[in-house]
N, CA, C and O atoms as a GROMACS GRO file, in nm:
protein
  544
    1UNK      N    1  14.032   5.552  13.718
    1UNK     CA    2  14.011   5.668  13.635
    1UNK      C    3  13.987   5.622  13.491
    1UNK      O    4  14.070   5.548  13.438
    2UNK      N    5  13.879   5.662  13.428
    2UNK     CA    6  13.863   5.655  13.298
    2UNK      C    7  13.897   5.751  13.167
    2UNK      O    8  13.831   5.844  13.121
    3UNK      N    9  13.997   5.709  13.133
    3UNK     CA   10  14.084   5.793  12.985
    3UNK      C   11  14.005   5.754  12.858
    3UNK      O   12  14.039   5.789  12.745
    4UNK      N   13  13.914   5.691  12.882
    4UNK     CA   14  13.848   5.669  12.754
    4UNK      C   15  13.732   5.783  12.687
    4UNK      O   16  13.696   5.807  12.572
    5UNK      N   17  13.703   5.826  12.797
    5UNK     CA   18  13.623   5.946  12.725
    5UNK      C   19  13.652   6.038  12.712
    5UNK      O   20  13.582   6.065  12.615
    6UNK      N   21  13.714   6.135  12.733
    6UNK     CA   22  13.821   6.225  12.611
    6UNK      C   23  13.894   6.169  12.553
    6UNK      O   24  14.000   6.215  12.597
    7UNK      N   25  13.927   6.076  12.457
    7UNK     CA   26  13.928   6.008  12.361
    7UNK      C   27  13.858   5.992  12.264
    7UNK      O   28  13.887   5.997  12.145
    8UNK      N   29  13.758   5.969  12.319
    8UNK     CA   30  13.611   5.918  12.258
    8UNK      C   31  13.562   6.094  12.196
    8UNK      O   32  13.515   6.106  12.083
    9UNK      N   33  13.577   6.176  12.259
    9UNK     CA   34  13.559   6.335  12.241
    9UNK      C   35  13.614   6.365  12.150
    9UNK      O   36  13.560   6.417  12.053
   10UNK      N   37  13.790   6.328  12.164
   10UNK     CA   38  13.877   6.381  12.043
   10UNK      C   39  13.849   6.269  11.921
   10UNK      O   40  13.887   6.312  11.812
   11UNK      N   41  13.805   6.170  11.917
   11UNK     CA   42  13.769   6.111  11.784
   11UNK      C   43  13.650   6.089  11.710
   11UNK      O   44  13.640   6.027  11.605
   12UNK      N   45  13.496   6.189  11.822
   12UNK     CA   46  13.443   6.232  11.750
   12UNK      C   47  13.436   6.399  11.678
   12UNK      O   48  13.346   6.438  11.603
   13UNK      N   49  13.526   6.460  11.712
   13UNK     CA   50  13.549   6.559  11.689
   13UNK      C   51  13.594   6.599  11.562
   13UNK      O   52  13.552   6.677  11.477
   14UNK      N   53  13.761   6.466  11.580
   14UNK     CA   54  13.807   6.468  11.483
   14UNK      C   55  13.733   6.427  11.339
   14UNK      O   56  13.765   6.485  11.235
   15UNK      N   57  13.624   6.316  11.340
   15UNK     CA   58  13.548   6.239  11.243
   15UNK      C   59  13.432   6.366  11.191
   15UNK      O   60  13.396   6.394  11.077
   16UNK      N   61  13.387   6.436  11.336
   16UNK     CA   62  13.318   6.519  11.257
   16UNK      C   63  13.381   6.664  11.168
   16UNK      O   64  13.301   6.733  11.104
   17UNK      N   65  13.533   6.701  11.174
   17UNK     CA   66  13.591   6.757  11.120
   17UNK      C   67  13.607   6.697  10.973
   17UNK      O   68  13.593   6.766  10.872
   18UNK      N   69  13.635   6.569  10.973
   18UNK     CA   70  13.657   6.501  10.832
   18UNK      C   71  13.491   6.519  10.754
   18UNK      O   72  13.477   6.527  10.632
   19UNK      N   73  13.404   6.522  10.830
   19UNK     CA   74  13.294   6.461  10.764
   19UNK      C   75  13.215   6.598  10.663
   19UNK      O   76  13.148   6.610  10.561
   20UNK      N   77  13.281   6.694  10.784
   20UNK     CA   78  13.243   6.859  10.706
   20UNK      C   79  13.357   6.902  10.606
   20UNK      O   80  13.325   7.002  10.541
   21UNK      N   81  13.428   6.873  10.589
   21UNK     CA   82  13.526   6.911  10.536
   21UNK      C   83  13.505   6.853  10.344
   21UNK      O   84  13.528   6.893  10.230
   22UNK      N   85  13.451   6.744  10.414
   22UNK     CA   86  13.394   6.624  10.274
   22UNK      C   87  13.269   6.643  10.199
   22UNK      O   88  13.239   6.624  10.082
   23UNK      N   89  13.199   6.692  10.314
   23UNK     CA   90  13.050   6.728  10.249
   23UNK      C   91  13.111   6.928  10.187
   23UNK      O   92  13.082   6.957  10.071
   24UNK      N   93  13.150   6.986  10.233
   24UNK     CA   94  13.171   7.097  10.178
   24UNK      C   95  13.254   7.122  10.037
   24UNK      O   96  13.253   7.226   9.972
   25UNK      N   97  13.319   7.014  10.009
   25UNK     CA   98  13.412   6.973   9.945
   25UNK      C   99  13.350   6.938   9.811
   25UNK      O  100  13.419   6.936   9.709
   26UNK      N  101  13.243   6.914   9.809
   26UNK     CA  102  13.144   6.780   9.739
   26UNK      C  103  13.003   6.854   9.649
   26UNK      O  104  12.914   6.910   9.712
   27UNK      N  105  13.002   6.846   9.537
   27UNK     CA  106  12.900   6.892   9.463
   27UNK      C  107  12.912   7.055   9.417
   27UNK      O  108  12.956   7.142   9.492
   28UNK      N  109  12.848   7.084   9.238
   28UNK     CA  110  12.870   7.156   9.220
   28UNK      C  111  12.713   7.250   9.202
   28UNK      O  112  12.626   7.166   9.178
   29UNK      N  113  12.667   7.355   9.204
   29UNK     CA  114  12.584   7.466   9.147
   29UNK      C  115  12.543   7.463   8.989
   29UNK      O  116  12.593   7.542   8.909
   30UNK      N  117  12.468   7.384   8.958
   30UNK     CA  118  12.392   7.456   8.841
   30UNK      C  119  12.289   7.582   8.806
   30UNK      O  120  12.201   7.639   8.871
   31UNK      N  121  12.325   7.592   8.718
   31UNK     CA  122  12.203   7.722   8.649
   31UNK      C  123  12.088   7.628   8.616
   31UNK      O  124  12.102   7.509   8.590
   32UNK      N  125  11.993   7.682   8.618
   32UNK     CA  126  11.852   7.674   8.602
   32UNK      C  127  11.918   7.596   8.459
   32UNK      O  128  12.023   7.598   8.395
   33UNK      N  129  11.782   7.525   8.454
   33UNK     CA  130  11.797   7.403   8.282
   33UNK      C  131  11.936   7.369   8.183
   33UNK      O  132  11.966   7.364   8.063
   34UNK      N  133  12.006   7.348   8.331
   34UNK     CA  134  12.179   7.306   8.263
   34UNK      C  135  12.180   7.145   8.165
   34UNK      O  136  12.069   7.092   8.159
   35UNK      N  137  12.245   7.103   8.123
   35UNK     CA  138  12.277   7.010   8.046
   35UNK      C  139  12.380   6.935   8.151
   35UNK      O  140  12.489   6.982   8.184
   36UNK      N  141  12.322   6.801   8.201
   36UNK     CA  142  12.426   6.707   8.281
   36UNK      C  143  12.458   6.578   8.185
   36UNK      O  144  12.375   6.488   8.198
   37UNK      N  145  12.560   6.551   8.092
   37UNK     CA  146  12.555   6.473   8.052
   37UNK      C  147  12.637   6.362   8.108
   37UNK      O  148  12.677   6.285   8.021
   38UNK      N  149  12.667   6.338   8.212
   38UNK     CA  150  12.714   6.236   8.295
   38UNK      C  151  12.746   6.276   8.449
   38UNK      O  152  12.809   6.368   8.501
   39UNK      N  153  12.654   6.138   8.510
   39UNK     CA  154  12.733   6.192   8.700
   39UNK      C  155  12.622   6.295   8.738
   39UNK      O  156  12.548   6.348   8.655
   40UNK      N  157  12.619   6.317   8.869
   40UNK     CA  158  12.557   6.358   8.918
   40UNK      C  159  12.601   6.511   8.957
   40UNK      O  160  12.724   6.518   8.950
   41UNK      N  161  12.558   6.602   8.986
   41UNK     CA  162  12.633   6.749   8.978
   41UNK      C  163  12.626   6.783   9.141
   41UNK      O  164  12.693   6.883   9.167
   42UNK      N  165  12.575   6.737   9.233
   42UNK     CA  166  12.523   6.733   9.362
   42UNK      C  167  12.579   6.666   9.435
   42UNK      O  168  12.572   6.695   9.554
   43UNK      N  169  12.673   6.525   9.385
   43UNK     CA  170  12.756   6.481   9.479
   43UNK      C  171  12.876   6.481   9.425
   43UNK      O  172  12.962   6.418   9.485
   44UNK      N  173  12.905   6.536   9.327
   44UNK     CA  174  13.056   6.512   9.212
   44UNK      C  175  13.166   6.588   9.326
   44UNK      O  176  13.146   6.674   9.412
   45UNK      N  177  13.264   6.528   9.293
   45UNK     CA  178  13.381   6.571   9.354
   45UNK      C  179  13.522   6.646   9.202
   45UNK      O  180  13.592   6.745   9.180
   46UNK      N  181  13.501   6.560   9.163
   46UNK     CA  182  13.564   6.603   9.017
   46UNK      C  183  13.481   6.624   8.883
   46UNK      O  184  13.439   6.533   8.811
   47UNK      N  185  13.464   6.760   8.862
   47UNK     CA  186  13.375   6.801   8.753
   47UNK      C  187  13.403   6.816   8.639
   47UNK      O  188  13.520   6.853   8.631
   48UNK      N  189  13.355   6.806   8.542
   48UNK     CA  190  13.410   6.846   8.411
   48UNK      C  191  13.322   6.909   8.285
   48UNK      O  192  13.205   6.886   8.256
   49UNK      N  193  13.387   6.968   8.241
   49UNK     CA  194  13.305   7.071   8.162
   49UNK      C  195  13.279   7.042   7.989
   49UNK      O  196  13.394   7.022   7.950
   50UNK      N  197  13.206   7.033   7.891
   50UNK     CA  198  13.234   6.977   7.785
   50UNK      C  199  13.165   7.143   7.678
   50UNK      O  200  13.101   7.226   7.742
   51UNK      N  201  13.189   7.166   7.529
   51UNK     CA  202  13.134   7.246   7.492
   51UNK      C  203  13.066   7.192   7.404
   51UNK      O  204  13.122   7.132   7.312
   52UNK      N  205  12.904   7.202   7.414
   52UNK     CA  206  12.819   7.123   7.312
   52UNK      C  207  12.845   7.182   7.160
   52UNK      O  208  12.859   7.081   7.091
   53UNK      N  209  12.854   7.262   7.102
   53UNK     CA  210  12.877   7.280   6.963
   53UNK      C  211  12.974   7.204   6.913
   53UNK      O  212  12.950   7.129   6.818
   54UNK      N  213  13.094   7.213   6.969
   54UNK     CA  214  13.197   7.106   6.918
   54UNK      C  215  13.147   6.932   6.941
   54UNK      O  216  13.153   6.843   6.856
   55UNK      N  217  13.114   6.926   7.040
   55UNK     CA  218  13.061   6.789   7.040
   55UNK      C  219  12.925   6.751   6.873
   55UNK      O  220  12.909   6.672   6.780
   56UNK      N  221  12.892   6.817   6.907
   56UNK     CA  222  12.761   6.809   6.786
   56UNK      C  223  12.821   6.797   6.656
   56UNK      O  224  12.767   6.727   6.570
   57UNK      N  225  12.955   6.875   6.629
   57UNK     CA  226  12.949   6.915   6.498
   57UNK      C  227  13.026   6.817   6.494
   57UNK      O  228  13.057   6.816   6.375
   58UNK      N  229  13.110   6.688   6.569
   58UNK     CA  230  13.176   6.569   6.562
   58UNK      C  231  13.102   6.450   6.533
   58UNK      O  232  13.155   6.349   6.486
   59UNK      N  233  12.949   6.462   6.567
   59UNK     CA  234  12.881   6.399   6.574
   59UNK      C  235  12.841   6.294   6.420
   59UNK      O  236  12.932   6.332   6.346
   60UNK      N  237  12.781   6.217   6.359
   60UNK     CA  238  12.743   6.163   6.227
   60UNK      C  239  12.615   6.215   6.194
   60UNK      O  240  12.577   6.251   6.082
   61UNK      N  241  12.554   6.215   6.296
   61UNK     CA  242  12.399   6.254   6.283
   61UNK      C  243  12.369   6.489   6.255
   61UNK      O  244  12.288   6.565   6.202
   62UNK      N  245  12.454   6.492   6.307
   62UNK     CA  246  12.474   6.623   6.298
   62UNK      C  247  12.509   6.682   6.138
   62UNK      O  248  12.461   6.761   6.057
   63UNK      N  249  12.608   6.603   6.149
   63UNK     CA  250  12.698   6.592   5.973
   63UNK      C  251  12.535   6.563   5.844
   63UNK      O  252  12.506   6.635   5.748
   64UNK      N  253  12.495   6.495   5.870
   64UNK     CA  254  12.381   6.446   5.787
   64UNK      C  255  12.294   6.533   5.827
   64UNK      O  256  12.246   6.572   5.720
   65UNK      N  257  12.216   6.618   5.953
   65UNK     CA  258  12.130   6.667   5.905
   65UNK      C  259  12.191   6.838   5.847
   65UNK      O  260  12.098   6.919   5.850
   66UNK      N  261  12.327   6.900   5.796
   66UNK     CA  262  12.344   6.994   5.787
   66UNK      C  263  12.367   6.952   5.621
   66UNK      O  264  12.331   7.034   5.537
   67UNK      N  265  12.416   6.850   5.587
   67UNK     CA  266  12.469   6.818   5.447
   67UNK      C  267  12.320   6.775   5.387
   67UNK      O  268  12.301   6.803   5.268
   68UNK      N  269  12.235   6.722   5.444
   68UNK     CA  270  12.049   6.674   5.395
   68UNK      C  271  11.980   6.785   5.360
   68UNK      O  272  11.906   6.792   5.262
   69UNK      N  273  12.012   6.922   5.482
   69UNK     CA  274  11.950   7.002   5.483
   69UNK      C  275  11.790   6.954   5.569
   69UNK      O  276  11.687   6.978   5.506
   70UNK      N  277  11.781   6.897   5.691
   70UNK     CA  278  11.692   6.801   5.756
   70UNK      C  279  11.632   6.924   5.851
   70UNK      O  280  11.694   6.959   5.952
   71UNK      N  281  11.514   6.982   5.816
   71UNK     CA  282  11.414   7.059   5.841
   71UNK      C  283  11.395   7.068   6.000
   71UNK      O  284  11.309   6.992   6.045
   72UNK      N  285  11.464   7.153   6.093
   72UNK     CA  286  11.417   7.138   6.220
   72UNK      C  287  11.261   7.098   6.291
   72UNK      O  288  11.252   7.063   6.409
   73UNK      N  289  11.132   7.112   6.191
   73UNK     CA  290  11.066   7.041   6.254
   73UNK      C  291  10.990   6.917   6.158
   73UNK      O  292  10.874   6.881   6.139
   74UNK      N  293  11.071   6.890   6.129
   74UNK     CA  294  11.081   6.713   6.091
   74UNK      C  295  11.122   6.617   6.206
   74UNK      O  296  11.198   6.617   6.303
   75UNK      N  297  11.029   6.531   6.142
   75UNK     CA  298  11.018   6.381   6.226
   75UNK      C  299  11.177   6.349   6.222
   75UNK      O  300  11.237   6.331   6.327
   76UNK      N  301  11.243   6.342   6.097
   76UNK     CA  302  11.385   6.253   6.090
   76UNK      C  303  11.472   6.356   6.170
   76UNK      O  304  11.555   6.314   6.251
   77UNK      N  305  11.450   6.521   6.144
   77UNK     CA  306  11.532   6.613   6.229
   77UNK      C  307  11.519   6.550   6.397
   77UNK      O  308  11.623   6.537   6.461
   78UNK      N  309  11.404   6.517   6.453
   78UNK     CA  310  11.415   6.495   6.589
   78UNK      C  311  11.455   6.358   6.627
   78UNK      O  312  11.486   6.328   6.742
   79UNK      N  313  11.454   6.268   6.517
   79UNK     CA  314  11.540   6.122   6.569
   79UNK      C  315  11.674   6.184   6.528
   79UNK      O  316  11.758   6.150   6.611
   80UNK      N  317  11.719   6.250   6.446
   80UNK     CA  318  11.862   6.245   6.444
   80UNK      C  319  11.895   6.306   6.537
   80UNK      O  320  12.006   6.277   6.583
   81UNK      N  321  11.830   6.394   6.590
   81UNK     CA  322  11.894   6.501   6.748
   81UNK      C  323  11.892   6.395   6.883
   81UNK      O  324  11.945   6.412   6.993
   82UNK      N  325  11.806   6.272   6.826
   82UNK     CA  326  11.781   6.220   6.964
   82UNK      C  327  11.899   6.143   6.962
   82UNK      O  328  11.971   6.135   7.062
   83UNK      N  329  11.929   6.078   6.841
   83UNK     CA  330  12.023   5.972   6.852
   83UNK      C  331  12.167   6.057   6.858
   83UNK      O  332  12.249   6.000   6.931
   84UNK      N  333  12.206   6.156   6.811
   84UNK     CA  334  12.298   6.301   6.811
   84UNK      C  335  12.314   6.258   7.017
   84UNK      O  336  12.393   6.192   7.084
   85UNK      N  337  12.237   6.310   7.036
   85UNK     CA  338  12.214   6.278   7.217
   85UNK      C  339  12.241   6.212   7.292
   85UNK      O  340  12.283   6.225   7.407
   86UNK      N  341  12.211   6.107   7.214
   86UNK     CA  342  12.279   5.937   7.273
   86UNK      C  343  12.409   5.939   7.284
   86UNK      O  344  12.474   5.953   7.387
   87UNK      N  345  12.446   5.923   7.176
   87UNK     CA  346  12.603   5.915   7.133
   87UNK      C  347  12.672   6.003   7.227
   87UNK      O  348  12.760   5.956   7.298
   88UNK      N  349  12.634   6.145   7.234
   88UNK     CA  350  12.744   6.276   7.267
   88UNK      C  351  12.713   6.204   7.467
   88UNK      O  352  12.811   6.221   7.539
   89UNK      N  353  12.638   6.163   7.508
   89UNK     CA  354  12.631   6.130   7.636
   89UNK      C  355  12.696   6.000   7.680
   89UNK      O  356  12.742   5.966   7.789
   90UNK      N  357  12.684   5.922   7.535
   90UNK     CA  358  12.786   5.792   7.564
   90UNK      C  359  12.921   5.839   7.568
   90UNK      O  360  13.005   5.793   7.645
   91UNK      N  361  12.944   5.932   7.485
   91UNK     CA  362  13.126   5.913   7.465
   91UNK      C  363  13.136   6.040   7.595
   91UNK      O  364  13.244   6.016   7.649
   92UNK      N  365  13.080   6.148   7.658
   92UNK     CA  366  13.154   6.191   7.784
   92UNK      C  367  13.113   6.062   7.865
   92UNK      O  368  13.205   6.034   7.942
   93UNK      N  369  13.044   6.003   7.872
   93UNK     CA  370  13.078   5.888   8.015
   93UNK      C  371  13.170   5.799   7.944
   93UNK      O  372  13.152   5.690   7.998
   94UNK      N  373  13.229   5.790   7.884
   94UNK     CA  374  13.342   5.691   7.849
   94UNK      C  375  13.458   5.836   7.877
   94UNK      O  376  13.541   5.830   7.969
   95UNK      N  377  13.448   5.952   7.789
   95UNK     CA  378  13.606   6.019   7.903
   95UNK      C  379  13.610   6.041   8.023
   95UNK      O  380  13.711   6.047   8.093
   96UNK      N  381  13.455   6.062   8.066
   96UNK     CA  382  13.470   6.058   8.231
   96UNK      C  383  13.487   5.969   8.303
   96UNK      O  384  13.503   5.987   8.424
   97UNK      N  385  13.486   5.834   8.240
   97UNK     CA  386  13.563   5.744   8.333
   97UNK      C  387  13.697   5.724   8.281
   97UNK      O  388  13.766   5.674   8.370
   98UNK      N  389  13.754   5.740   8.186
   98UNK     CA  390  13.881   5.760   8.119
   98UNK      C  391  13.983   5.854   8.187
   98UNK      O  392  14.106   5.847   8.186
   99UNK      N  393  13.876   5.969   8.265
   99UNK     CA  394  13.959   6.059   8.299
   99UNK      C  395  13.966   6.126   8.474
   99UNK      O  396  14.016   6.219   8.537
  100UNK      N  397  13.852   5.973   8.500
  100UNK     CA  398  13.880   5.979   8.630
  100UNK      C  399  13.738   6.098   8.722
  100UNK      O  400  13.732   6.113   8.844
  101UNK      N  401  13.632   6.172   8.610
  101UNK     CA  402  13.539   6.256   8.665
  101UNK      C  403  13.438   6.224   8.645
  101UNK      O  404  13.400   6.163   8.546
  102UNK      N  405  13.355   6.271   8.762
  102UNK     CA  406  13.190   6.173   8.813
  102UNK      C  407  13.118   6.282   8.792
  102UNK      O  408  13.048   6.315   8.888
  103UNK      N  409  13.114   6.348   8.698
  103UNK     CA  410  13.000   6.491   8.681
  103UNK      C  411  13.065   6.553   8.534
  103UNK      O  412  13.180   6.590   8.510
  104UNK      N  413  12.979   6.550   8.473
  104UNK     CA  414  12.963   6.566   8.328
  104UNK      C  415  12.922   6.680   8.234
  104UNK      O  416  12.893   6.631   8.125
  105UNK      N  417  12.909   6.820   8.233
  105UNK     CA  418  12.810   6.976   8.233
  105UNK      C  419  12.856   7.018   8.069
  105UNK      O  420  12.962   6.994   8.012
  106UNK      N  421  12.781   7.062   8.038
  106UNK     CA  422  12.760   7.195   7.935
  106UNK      C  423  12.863   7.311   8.002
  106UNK      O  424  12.843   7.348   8.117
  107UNK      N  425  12.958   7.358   7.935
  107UNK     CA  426  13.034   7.467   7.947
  107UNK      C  427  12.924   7.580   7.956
  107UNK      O  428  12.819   7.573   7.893
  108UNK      N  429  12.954   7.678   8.033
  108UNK     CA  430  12.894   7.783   8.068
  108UNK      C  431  12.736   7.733   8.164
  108UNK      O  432  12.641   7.808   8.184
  109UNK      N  433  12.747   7.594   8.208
  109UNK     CA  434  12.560   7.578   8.337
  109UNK      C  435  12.643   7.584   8.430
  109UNK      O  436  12.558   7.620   8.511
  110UNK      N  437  12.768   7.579   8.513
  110UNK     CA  438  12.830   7.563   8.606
  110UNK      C  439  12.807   7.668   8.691
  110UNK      O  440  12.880   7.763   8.660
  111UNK      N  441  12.706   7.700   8.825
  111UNK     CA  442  12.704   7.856   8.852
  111UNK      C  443  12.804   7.868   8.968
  111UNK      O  444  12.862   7.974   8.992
  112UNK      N  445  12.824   7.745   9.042
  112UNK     CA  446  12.923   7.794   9.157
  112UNK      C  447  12.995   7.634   9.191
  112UNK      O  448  12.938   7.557   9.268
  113UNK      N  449  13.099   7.604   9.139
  113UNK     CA  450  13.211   7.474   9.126
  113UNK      C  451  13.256   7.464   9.261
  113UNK      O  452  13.335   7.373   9.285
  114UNK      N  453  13.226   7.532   9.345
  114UNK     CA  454  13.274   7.502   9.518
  114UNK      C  455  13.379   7.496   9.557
  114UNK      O  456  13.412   7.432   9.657
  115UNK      N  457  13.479   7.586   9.458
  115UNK     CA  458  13.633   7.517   9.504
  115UNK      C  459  13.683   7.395   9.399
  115UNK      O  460  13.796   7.372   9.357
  116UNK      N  461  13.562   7.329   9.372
  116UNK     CA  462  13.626   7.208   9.308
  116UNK      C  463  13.678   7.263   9.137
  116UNK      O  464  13.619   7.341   9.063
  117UNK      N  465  13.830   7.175   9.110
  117UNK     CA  466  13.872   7.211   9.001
  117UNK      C  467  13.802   7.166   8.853
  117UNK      O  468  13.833   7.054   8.812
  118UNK      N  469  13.740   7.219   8.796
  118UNK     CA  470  13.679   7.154   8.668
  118UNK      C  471  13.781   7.147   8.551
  118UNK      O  472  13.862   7.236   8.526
  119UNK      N  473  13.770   7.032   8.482
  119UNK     CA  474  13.830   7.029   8.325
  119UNK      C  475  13.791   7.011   8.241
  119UNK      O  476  13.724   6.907   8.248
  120UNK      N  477  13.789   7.070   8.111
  120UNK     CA  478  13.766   7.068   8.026
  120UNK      C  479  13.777   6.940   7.929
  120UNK      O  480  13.874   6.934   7.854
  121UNK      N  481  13.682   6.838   7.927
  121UNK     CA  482  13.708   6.751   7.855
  121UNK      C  483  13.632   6.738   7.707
  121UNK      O  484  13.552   6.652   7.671
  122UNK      N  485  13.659   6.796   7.669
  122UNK     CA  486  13.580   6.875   7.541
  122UNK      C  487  13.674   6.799   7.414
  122UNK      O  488  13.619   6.752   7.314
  123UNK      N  489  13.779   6.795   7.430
  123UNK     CA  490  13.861   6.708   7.298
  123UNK      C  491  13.884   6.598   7.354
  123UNK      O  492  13.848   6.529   7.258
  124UNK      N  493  13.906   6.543   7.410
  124UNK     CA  494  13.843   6.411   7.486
  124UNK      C  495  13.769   6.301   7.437
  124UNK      O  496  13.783   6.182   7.410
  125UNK      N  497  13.661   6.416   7.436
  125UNK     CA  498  13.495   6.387   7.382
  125UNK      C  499  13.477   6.358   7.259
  125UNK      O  500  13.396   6.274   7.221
  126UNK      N  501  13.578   6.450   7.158
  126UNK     CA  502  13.534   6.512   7.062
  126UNK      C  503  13.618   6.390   6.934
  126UNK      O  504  13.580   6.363   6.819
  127UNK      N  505  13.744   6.337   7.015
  127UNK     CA  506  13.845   6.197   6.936
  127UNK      C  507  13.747   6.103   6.981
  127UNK      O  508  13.738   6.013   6.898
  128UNK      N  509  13.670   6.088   7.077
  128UNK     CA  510  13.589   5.982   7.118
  128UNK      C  511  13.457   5.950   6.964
  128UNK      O  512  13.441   5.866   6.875
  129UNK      N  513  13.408   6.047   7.000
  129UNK     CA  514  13.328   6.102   6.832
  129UNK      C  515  13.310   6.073   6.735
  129UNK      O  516  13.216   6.027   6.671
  130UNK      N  517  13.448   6.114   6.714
  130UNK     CA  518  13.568   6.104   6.589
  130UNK      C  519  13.574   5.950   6.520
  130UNK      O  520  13.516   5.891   6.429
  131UNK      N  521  13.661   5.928   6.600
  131UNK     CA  522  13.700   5.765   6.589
  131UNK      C  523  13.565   5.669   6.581
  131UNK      O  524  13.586   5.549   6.564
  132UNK      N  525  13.465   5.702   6.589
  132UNK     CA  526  13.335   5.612   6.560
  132UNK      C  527  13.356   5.504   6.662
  132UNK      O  528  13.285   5.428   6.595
  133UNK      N  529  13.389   5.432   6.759
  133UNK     CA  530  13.377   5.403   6.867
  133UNK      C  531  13.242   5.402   6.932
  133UNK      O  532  13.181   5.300   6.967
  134UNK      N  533  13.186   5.575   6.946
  134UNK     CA  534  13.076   5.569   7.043
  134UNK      C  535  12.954   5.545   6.911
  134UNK      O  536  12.954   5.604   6.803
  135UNK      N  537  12.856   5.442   6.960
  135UNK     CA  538  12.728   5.444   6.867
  135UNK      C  539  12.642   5.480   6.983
  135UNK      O  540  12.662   5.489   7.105
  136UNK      N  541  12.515   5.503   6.885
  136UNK     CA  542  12.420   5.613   6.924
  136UNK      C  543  12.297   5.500   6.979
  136UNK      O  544  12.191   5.542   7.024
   0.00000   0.00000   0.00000
């Protein structure tokens, strides 16, 4: 008599229970033209949410073009936004690995988090900034 194949039944059963459970588990919903600044939003398991105004206004490049008075469609206005960009995307992938999350969003693009818990790593971000640490 062979006991090996209901076995073989209950441990693919069981594997395919784990495997749905993981994929359902896994990735979040964006809105149309969201902001991902770290990680992927499609396979993230731990998400996190950041609020761009505060990030910006931590920023050096931000600081200079409001104290310059740097003409939104100026040449130096769009390198400072670019390099503004750099920076604010370097320092969430330094709290998101600091803090343990593989998906990186703009507060308010998140349209459906799946269950999964998001945090706010927005001051995080913002001492990261701060402290001149992250260059652009």
């Amino acid at each position: 008599m062979n006991h090996a194949h209901p076995l073989r039944a209950l441990s693919a059963l069981l594997l395919w229970c784990l495997l749905a459970a993981g994929v359902a588990a896994q990735g979040v919903e964006l809105k149309s033209a969201a902001q991902v600044w770290s990680g992927s939003a499609s396979t993230c398991s731990q998400p996190a949410t950041v609020r761009f105004d505060a990030l910006r206004d931590a920023t050096p490049e931000w600081k200079t073009i409001r104290a310059e008075g740097v003409r939104k469609d100026s040449a130096r206005y769009s390198l400072l936004w670019s390099q503004m960009n750099d920076r604010i995307r370097a320092a969430c992938q330094k709290a998101a690995e600091d803090s343990a999350r593989d998906c990186v969003v703009t507060v308010g693009d998140i349209k459906n988090a799946n269950g999964l818990n998001v945090a706010d790593l927005t001051s995080d971000v913002v001492r990261k900034l701060e402290s001149g640490a992250i260059a652009s």
